[in-house]
C-alpha positions as CSV (number, residue, x, y, z in Angstrom):
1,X,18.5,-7.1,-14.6
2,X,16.6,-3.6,-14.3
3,X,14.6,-2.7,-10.8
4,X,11.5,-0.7,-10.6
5,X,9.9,0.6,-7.6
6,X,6.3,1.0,-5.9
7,X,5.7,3.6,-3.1
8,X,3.2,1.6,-1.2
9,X,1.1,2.4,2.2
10,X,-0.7,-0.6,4.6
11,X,-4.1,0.8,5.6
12,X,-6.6,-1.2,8.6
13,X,-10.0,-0.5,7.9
14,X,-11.2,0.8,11.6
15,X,-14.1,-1.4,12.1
16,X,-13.6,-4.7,11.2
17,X,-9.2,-4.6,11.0
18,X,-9.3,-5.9,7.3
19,X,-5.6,-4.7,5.9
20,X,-5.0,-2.7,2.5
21,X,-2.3,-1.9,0.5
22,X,-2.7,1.0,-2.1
23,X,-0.4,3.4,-3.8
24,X,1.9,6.2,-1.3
25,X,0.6,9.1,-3.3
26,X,-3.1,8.4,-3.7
27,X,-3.8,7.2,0.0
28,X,-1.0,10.4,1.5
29,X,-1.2,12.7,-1.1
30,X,-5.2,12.5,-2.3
31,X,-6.6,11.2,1.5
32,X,-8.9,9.2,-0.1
33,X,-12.1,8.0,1.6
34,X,-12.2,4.4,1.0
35,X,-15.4,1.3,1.4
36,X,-14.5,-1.6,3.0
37,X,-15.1,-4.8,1.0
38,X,-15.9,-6.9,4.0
39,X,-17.6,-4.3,6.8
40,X,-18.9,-1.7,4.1
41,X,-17.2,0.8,6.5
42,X,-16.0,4.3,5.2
43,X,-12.9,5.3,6.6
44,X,-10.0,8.0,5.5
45,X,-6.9,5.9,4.0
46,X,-4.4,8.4,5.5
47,X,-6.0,8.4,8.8
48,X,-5.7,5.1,8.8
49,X,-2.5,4.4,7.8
50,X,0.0,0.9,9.9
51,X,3.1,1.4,7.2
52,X,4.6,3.2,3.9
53,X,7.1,0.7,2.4
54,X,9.1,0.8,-0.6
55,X,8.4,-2.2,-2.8
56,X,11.1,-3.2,-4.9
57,X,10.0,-5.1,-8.0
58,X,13.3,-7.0,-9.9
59,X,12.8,-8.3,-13.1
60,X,15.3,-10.6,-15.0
61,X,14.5,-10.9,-18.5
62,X,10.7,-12.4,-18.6
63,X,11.0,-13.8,-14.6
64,X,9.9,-11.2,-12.1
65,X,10.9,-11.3,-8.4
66,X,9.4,-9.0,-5.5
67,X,10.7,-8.1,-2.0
68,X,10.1,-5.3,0.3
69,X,13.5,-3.3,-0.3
70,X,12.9,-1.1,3.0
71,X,10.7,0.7,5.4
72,X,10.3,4.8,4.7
73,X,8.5,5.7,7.7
């Protein structure tokens, strides 16, 4: 069994509350502007920001399994 790991970050569009999840370091690190697929809103994804999480991804041979290992901030 090997582990691999995704720095993840929950975004809420302001306008119409639709929920996100892109990568840590281009919605933290870039603070990207980002289009709404429902509203068509434009809103800053580190502004914006519910949660960072840690996703832990565990793979056993060919099977993979996903869990949220634990919250950074």
């Amino acid at each position: 069994m090997e582990h691999a790991y995704l720095d993840a970050s929950i975004l809420k569009c302001p306008y119409c509350g639709k929920l996100y999840v892109d990568a840590s370091w281009y919605t933290l690190d870039m603070e990207s502007d980002l289009e709404c697929g429902v509203c068509g809103g434009s809103f800053n994804s580190h502004r914006n920001l519910i949660k960072r999480v840690l996703l832990k991804f565990s793979i056993y041979d060919e099977d993979l399994e996903v869990e949220v290992e634990k919250f950074i901030e």
